[in-house]
Structures are given as structure tokens and as C-alpha cells.
The first five atom37 places (N, CA, C, CB, O) and aatype in JSON, in Angstrom:
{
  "aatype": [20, 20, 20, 20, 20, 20, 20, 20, 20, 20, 20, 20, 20, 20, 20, 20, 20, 20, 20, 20, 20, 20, 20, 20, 20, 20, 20, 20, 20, 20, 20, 20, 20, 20, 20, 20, 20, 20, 20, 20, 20, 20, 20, 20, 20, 20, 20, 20, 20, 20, 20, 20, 20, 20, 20, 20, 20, 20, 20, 20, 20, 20, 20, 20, 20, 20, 20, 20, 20, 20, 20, 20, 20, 20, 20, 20, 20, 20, 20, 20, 20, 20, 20, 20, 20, 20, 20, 20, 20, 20, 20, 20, 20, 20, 20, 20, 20, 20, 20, 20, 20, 20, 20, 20, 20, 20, 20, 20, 20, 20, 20, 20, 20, 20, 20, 20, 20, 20, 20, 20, 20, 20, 20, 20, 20, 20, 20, 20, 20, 20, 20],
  "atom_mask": [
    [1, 1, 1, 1, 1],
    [1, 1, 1, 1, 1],
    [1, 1, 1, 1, 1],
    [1, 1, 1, 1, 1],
    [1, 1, 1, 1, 1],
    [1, 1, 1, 1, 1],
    [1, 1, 1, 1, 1],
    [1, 1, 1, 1, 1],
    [1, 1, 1, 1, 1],
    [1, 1, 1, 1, 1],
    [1, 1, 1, 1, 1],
    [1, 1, 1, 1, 1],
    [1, 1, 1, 1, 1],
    [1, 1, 1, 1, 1],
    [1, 1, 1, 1, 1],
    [1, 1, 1, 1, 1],
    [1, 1, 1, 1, 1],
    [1, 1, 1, 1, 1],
    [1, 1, 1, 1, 1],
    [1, 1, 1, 1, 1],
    [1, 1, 1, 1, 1],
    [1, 1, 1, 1, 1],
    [1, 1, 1, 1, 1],
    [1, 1, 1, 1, 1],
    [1, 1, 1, 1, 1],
    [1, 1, 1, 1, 1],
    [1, 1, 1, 1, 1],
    [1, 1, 1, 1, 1],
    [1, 1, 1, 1, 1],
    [1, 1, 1, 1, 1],
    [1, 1, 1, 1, 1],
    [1, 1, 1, 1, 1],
    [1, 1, 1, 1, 1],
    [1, 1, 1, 1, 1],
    [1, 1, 1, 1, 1],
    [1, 1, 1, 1, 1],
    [1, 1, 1, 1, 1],
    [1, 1, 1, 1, 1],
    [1, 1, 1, 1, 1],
    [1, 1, 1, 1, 1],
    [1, 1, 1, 1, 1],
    [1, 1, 1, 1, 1],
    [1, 1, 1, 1, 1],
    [1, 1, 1, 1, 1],
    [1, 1, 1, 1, 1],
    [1, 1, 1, 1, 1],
    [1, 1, 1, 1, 1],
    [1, 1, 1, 1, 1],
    [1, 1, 1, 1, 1],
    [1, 1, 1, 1, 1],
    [1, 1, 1, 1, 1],
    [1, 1, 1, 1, 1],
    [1, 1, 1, 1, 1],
    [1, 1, 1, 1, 1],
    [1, 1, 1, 1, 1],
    [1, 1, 1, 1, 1],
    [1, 1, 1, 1, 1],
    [1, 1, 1, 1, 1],
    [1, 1, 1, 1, 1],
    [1, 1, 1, 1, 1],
    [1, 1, 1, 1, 1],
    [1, 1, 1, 1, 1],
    [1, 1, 1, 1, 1],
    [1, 1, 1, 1, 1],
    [1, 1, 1, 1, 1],
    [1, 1, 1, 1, 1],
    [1, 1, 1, 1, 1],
    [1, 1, 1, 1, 1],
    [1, 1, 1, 1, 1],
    [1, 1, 1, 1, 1],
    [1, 1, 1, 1, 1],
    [1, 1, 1, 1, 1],
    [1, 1, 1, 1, 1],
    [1, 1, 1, 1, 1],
    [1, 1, 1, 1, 1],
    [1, 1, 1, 1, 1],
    [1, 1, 1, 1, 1],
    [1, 1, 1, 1, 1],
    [1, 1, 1, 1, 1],
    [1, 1, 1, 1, 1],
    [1, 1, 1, 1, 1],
    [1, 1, 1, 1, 1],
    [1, 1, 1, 1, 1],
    [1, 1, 1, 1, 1],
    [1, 1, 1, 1, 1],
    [1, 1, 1, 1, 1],
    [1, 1, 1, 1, 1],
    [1, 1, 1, 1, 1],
    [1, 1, 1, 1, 1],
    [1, 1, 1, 1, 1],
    [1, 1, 1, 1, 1],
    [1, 1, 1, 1, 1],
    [1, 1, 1, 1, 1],
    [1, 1, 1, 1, 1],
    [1, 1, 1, 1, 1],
    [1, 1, 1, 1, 1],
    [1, 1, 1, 1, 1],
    [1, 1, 1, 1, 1],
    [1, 1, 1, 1, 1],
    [1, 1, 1, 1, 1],
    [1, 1, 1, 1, 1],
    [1, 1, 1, 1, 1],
    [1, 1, 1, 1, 1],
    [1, 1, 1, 1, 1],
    [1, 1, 1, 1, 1],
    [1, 1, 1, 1, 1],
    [1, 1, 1, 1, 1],
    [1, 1, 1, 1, 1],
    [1, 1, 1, 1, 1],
    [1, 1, 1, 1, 1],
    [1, 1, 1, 1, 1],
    [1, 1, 1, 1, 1],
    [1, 1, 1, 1, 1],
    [1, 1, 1, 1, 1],
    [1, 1, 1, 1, 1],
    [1, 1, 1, 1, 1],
    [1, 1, 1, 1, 1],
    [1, 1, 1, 1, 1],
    [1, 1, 1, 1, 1],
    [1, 1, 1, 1, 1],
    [1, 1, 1, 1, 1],
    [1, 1, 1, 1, 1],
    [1, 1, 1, 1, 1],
    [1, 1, 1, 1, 1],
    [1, 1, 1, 1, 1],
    [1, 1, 1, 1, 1],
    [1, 1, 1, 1, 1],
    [1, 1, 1, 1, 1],
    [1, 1, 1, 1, 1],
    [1, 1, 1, 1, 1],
    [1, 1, 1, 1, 1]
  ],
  "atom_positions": [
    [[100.41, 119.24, 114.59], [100.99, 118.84, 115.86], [100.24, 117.62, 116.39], [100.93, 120.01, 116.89], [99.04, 117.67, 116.64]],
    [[100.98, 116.47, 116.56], [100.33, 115.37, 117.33], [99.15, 115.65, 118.53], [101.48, 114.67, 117.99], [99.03, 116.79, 118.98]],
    [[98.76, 115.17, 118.75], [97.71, 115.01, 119.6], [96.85, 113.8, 120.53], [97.05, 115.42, 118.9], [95.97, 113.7, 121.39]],
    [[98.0, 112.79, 119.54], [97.33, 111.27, 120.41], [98.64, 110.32, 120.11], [95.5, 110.36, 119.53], [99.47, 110.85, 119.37]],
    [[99.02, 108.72, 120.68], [99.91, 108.76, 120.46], [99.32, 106.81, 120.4], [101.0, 109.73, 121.36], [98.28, 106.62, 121.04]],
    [[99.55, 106.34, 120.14], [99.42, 104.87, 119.92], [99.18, 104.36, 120.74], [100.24, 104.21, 119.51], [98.11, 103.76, 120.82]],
    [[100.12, 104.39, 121.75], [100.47, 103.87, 123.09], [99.09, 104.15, 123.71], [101.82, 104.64, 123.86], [98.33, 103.31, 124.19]],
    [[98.93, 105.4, 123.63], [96.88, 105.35, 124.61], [96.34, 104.71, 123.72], [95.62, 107.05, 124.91], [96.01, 103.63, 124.2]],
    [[96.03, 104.8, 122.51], [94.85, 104.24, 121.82], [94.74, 102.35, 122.07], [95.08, 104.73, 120.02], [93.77, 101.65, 122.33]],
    [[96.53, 101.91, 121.82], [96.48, 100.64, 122.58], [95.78, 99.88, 123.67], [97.3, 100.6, 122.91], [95.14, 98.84, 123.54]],
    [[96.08, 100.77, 125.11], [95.59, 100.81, 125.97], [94.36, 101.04, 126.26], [96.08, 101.25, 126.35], [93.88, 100.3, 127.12]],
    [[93.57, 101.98, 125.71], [92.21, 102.71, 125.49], [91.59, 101.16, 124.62], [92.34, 104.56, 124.35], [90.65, 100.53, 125.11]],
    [[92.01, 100.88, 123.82], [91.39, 99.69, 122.99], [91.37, 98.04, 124.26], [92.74, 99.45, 121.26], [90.41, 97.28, 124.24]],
    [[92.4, 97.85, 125.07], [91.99, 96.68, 125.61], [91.09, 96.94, 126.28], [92.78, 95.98, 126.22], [90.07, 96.25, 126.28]],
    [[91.29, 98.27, 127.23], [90.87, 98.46, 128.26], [89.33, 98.67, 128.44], [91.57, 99.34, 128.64], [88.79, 98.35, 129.5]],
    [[88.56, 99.26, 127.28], [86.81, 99.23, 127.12], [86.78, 97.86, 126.37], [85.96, 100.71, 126.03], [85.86, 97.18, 126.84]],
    [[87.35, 97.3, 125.51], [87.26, 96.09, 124.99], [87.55, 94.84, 125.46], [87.76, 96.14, 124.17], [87.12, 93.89, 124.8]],
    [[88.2, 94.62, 126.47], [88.76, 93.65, 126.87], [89.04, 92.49, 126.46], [88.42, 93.52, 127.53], [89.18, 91.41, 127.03]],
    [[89.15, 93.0, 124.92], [89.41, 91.77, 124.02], [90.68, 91.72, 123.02], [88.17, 91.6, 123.15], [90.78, 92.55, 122.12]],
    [[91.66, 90.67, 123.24], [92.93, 90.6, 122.7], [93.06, 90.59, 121.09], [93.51, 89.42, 123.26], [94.13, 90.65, 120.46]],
    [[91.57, 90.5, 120.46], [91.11, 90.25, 118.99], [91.39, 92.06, 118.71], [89.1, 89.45, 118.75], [92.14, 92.7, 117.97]],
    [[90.21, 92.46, 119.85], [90.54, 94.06, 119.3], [91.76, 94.89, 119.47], [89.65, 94.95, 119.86], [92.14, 95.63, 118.57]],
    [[92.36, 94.79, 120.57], [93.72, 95.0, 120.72], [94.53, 95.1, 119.56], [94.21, 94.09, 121.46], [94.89, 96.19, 119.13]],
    [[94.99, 93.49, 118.78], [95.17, 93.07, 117.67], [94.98, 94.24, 116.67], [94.39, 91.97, 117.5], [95.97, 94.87, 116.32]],
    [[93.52, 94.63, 116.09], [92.99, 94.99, 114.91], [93.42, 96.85, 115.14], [91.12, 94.41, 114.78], [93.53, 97.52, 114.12]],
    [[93.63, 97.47, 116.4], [93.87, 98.31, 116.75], [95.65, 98.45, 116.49], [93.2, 98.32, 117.94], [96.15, 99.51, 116.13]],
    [[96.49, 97.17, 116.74], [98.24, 97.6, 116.52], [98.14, 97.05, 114.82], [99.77, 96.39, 117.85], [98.96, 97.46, 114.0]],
    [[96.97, 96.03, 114.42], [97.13, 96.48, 112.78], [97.27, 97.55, 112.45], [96.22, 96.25, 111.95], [98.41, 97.95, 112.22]],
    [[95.88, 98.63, 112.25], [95.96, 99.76, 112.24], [97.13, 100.52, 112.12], [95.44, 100.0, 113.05], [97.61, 101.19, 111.2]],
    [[97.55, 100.21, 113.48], [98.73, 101.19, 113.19], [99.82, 100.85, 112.31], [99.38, 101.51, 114.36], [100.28, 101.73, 111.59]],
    [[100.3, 99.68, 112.27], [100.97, 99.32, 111.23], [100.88, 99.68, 110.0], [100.91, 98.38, 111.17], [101.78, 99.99, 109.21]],
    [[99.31, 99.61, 109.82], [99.18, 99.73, 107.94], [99.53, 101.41, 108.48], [97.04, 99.25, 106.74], [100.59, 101.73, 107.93]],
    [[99.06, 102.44, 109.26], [99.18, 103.74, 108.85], [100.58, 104.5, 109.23], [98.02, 104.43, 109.42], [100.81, 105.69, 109.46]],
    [[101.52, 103.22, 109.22], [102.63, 103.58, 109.35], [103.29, 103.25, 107.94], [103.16, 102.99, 110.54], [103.84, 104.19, 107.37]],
    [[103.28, 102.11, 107.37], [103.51, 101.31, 105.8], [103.0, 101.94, 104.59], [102.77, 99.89, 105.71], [103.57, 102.01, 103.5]],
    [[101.8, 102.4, 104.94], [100.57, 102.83, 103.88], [101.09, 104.57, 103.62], [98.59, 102.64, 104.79], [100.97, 105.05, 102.49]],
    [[101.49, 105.17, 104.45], [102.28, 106.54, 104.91], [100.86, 107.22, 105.26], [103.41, 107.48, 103.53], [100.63, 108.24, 104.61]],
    [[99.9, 106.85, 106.15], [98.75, 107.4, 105.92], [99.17, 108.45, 107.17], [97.32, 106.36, 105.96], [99.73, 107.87, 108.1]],
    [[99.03, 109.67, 107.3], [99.83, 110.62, 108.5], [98.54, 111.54, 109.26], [101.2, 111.93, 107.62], [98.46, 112.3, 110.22]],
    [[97.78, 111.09, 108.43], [96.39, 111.92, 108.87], [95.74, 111.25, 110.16], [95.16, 111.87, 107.56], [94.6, 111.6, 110.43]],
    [[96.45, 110.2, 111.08], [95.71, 109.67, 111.64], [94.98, 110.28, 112.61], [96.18, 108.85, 111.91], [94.87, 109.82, 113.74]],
    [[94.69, 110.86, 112.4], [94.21, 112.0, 113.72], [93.27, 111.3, 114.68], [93.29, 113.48, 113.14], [92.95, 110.14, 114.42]],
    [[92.78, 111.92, 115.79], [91.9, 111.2, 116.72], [90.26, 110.88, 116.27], [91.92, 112.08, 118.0], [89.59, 110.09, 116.93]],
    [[89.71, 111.6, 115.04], [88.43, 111.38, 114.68], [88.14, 110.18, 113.94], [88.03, 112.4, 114.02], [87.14, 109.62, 113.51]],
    [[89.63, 109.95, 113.95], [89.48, 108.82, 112.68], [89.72, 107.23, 113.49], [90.96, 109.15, 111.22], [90.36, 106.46, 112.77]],
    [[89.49, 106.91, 114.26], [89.5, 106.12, 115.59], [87.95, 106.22, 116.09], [90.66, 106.82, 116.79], [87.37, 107.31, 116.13]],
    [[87.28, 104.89, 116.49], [85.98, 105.15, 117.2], [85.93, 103.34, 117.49], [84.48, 106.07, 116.08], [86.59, 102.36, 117.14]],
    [[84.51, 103.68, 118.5], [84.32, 102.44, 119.03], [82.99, 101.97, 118.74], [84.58, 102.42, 120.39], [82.31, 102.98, 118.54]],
    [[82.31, 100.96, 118.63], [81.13, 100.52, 118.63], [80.87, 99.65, 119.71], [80.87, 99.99, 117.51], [81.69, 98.91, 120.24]],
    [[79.55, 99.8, 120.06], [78.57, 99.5, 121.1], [77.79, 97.95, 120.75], [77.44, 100.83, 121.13], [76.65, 97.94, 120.3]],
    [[78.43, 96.88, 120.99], [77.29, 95.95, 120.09], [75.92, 95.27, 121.14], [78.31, 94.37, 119.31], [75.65, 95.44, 122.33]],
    [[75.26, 94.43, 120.02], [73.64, 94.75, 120.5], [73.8, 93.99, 122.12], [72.12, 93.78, 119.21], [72.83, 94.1, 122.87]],
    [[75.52, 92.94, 122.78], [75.12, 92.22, 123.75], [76.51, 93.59, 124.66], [75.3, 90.08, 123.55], [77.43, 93.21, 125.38]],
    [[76.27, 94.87, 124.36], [76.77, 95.46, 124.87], [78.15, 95.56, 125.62], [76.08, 95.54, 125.19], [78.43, 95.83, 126.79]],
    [[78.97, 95.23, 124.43], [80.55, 94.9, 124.37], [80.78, 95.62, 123.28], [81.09, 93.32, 124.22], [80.11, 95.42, 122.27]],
    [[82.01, 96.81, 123.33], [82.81, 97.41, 123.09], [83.74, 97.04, 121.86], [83.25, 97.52, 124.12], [84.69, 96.26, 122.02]],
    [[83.36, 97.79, 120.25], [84.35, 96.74, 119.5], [85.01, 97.8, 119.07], [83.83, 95.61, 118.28], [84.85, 98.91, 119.59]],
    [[85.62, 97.62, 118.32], [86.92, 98.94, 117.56], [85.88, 98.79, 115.88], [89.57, 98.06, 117.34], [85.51, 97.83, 115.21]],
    [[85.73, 100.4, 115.75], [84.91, 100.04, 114.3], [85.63, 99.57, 113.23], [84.24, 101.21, 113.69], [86.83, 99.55, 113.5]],
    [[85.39, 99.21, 112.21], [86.2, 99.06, 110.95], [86.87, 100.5, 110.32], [85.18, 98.39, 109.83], [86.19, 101.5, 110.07]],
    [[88.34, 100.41, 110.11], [88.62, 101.17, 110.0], [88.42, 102.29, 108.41], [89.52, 100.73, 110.54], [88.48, 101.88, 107.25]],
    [[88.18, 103.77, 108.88], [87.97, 104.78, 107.53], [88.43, 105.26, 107.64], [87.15, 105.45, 107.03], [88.96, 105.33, 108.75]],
    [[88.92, 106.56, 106.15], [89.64, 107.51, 105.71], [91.23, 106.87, 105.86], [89.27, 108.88, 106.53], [92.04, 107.41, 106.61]],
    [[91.53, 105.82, 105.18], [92.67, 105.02, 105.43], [93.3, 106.07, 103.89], [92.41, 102.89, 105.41], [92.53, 105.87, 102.96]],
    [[94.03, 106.69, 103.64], [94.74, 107.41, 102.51], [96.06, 107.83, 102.79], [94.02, 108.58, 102.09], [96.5, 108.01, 103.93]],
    [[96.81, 108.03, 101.52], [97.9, 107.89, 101.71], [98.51, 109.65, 102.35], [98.44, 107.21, 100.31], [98.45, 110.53, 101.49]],
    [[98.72, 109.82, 102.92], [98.9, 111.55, 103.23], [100.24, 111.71, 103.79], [97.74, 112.25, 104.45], [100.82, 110.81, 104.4]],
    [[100.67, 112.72, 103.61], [101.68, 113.48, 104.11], [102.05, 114.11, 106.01], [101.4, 114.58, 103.16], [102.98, 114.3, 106.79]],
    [[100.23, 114.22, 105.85], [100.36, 114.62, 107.49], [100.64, 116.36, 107.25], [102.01, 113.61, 108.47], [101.13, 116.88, 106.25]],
    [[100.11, 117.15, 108.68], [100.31, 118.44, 108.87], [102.19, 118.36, 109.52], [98.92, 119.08, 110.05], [102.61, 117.77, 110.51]],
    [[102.91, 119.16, 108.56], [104.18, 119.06, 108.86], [104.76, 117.86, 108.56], [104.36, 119.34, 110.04], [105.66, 117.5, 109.31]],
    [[104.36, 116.91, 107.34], [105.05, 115.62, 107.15], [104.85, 114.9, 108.5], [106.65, 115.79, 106.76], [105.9, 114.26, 108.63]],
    [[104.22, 114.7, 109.36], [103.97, 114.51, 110.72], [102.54, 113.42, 110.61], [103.72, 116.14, 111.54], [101.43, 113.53, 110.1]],
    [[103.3, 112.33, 111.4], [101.77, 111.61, 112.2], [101.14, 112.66, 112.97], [102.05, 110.24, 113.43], [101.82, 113.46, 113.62]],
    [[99.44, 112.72, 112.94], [98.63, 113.11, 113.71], [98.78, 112.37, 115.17], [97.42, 112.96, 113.05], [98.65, 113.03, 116.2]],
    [[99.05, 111.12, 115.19], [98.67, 110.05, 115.96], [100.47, 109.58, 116.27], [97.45, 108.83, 115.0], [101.08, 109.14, 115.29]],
    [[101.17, 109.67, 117.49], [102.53, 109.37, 117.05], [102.65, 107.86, 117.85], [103.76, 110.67, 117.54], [101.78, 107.26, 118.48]],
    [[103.86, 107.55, 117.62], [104.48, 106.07, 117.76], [105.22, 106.3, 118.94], [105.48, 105.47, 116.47], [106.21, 107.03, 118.8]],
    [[104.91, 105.71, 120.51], [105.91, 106.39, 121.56], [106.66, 107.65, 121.39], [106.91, 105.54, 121.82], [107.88, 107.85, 121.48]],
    [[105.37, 108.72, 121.04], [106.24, 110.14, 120.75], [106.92, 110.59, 119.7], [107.16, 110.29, 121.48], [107.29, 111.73, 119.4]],
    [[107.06, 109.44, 119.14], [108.03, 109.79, 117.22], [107.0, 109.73, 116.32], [109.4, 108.36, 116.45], [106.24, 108.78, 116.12]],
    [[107.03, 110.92, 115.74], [105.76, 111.26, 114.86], [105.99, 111.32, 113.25], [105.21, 112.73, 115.32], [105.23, 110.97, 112.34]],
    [[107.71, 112.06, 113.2], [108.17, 112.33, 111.72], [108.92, 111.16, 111.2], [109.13, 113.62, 111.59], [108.96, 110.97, 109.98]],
    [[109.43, 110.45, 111.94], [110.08, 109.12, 111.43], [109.84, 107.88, 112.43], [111.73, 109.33, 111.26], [110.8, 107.41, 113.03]],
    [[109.1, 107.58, 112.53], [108.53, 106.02, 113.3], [108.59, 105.09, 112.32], [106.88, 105.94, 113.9], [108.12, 104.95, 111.19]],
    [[109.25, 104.52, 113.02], [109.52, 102.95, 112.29], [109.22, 101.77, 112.52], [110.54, 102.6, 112.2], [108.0, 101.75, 112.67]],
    [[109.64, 100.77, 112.64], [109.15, 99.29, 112.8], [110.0, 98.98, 114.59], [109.92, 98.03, 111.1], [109.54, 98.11, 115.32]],
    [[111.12, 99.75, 114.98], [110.96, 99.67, 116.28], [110.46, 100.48, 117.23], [111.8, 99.47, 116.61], [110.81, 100.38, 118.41]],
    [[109.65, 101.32, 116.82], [108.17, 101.73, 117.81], [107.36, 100.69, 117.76], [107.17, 103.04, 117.3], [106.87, 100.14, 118.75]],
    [[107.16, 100.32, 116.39], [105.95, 99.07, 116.51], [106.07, 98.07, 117.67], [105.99, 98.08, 115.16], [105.2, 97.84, 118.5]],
    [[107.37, 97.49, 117.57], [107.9, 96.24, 118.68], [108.02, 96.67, 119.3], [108.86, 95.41, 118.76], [107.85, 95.88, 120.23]],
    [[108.37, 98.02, 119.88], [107.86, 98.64, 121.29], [106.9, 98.65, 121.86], [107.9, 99.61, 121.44], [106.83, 98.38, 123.06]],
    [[106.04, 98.92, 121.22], [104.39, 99.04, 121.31], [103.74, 97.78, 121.46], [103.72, 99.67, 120.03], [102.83, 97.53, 122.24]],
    [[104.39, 96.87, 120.5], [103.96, 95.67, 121.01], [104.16, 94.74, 122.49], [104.35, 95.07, 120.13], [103.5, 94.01, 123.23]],
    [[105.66, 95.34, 122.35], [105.94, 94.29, 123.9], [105.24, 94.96, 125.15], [107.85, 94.16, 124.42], [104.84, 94.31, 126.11]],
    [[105.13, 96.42, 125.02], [104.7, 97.33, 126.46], [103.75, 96.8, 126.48], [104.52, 98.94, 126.63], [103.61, 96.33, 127.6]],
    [[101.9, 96.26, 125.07], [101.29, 95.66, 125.26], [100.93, 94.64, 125.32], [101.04, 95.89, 125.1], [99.78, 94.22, 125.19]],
    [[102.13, 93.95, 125.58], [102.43, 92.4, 125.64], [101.45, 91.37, 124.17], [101.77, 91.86, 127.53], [100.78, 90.33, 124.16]],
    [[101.91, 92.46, 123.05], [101.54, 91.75, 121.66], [102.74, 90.8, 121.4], [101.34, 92.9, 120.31], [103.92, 91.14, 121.3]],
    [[101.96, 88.89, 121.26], [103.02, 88.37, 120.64], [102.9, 88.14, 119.45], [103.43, 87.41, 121.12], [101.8, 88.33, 118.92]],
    [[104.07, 87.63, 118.64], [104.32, 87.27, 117.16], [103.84, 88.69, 116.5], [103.35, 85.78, 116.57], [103.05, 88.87, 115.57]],
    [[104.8, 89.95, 117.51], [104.54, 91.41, 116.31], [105.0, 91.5, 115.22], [105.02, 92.67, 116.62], [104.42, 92.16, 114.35]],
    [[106.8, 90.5, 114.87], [107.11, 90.99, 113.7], [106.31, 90.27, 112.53], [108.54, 90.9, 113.56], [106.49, 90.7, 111.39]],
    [[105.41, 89.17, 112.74], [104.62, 88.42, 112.23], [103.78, 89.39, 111.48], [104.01, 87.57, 113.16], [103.71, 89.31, 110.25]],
    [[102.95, 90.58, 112.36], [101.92, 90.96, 111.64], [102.62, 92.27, 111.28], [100.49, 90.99, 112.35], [101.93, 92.67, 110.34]],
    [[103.56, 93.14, 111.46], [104.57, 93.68, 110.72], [104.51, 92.94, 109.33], [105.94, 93.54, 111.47], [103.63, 93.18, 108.5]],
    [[105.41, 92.1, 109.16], [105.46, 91.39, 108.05], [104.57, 91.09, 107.12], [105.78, 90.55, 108.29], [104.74, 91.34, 105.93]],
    [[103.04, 90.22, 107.86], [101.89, 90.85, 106.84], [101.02, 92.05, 106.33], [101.17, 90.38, 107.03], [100.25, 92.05, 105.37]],
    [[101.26, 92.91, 107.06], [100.84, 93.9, 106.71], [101.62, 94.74, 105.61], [100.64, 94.43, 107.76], [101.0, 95.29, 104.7]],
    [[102.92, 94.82, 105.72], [104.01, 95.29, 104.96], [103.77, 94.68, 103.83], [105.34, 95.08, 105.46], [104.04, 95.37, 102.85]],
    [[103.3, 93.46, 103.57], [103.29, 92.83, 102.12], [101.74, 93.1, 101.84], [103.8, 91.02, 102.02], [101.49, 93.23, 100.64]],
    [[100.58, 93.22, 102.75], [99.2, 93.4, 102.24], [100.01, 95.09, 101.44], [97.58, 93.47, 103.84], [100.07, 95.2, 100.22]],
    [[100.38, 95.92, 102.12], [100.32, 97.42, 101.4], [101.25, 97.39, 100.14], [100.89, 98.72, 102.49], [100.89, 97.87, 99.07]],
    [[102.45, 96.81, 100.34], [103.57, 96.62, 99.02], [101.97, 95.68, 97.7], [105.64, 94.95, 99.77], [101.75, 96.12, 96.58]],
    [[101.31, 94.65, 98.22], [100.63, 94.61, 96.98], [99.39, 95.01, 96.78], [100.6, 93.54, 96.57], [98.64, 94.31, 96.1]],
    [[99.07, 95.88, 97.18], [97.91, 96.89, 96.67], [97.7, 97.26, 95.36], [98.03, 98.08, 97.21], [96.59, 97.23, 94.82]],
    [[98.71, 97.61, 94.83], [98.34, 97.37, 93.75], [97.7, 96.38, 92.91], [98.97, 97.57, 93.47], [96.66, 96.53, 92.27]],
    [[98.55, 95.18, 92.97], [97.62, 93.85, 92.32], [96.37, 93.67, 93.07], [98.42, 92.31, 92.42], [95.46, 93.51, 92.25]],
    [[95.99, 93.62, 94.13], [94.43, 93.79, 94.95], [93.78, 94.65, 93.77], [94.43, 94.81, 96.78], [93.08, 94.07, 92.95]],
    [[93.97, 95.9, 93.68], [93.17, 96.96, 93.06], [93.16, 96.67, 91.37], [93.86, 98.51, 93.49], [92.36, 97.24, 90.63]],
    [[94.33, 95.54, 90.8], [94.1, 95.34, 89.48], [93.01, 94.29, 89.87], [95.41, 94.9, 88.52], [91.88, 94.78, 89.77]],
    [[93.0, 93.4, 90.16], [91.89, 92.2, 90.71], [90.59, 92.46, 90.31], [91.75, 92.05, 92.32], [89.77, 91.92, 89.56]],
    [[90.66, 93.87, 91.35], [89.14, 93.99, 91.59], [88.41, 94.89, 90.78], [88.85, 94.39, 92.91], [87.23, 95.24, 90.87]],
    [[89.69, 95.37, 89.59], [89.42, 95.89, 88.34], [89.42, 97.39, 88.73], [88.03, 95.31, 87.66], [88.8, 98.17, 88.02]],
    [[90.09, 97.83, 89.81], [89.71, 99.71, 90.2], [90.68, 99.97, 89.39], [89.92, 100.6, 91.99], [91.77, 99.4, 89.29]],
    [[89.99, 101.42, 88.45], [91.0, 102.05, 87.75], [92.45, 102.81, 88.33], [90.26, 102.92, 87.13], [92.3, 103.42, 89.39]],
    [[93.35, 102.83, 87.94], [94.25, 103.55, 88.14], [94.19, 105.13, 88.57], [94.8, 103.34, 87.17], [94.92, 105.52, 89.48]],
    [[93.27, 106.08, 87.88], [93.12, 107.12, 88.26], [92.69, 107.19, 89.62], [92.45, 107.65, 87.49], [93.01, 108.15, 90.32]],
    [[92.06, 106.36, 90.0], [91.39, 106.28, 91.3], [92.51, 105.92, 92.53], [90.19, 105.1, 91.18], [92.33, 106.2, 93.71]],
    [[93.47, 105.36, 92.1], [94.9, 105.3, 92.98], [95.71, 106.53, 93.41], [95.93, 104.53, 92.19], [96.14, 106.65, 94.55]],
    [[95.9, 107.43, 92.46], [96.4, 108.56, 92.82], [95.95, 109.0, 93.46], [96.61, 109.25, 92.25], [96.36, 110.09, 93.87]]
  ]
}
């Protein structure tokens, strides 16, 4: 069952950060774990860092995998749509947070995950390790 929903984490991200960079790296996020089918997004997997001039960053993101989710279900939903969110939650999400050029990073992100594979031949990771 959901438990968090984009839309706060959006908000939650300008709002200790006050920075439009992190904002940004926060509606990536969601993108790739919408593309990537990662469904596990649950709330642990979200955090913030403290840096040394005491400004608020969004950490680099972990446990990025491809999952199914409890109930085929985002942990984390898209304006409330958890089992089928699509690319117009995203542009929802974007305009409520006044993100411009969303279908822009839609678009790159959709092609960073479609070539993952060639990334992972590149960098020589075996195949077993993909599954």
C-alpha cells in the first residue's frame, strides 16, 4: 500500500533545499522509477544530506532495481496513481511544480533506461548480473 506520493517528496525537496538543481534531480528520480519499473520506491529509499556549509542536498540516489512493487504497486505514487502512472502524472507533477522543459527530461531519461543495456556492455558488467 502506498505511503508517500511524489507530489510531497517534490515539495519536501524544494522546500529544505531551496534549490531548483535539487528539485530537478528529485522529478529525475521519479522518472527513471517510473521507466526503469522500479516499484519499490518506498520512503527509506529517499534521504537528504546535510553539507559541510549547511545546505540541504538530496543524496545520490540507492536501491534503484527493477521490481514489481507490493501488489504490482508503486510504494511512492504519482498524484495518487500507483498501479499505472504514466508520463501524464509526470507533466502534472511538473507543472504543479512549475518544472520547465519536463517532456525534455522525460525524454532523456526514457532513452538513458531503454539503453542500459549498451552502458552495462561498455563497462563490461556481465549479463548475469542484469537479471
Amino acid at each position: 500500500m502506498p505511503s508517500l506520493d511524489y507530489d510531497d517528496l517534490l515539495g519536501l525537496t524544494f522546500h529544505l533545499t531551496k534549490e531548483l538543481d535539487e528539485l530537478l534531480k528529485m522529478y529525475r528520480l521519479a522518472c527513471f522509477n517510473l521507466f526503469a519499473y522500479n516499484r519499490d520506491d518506498h520512503a527509506k529509499n529517499f534521504s537528504f544530506l546535510l553539507d559541510n556549509n549547511h545546505k540541504w542536498k538530496l543524496s545520490p540516489a540507492y536501491d534503484l532495481t527493477f521490481s514489481y512493487g507490493p501488489s504490482g504497486e508503486h510504494s511512492t505514487t504519482y498524484l495518487g496513481e500507483g498501479k499505472n502512472p504514466s508520463e501524464r502524472q509526470l507533466l502534472d507533477l511538473a507543472k504543479k511544480h512549475s518544472i520547465k522543459n519536463a517532456q525534455k527530461i522525460i525524454d532523456e531519461v526514457k532513452i538513458a533506461v531503454k539503453c542500459f543495456a549498451n552502458y552495462a556492455k561498455e563497462f563490461d558488467i556481465s549479463k548475469h548480473l542484469l537479471i
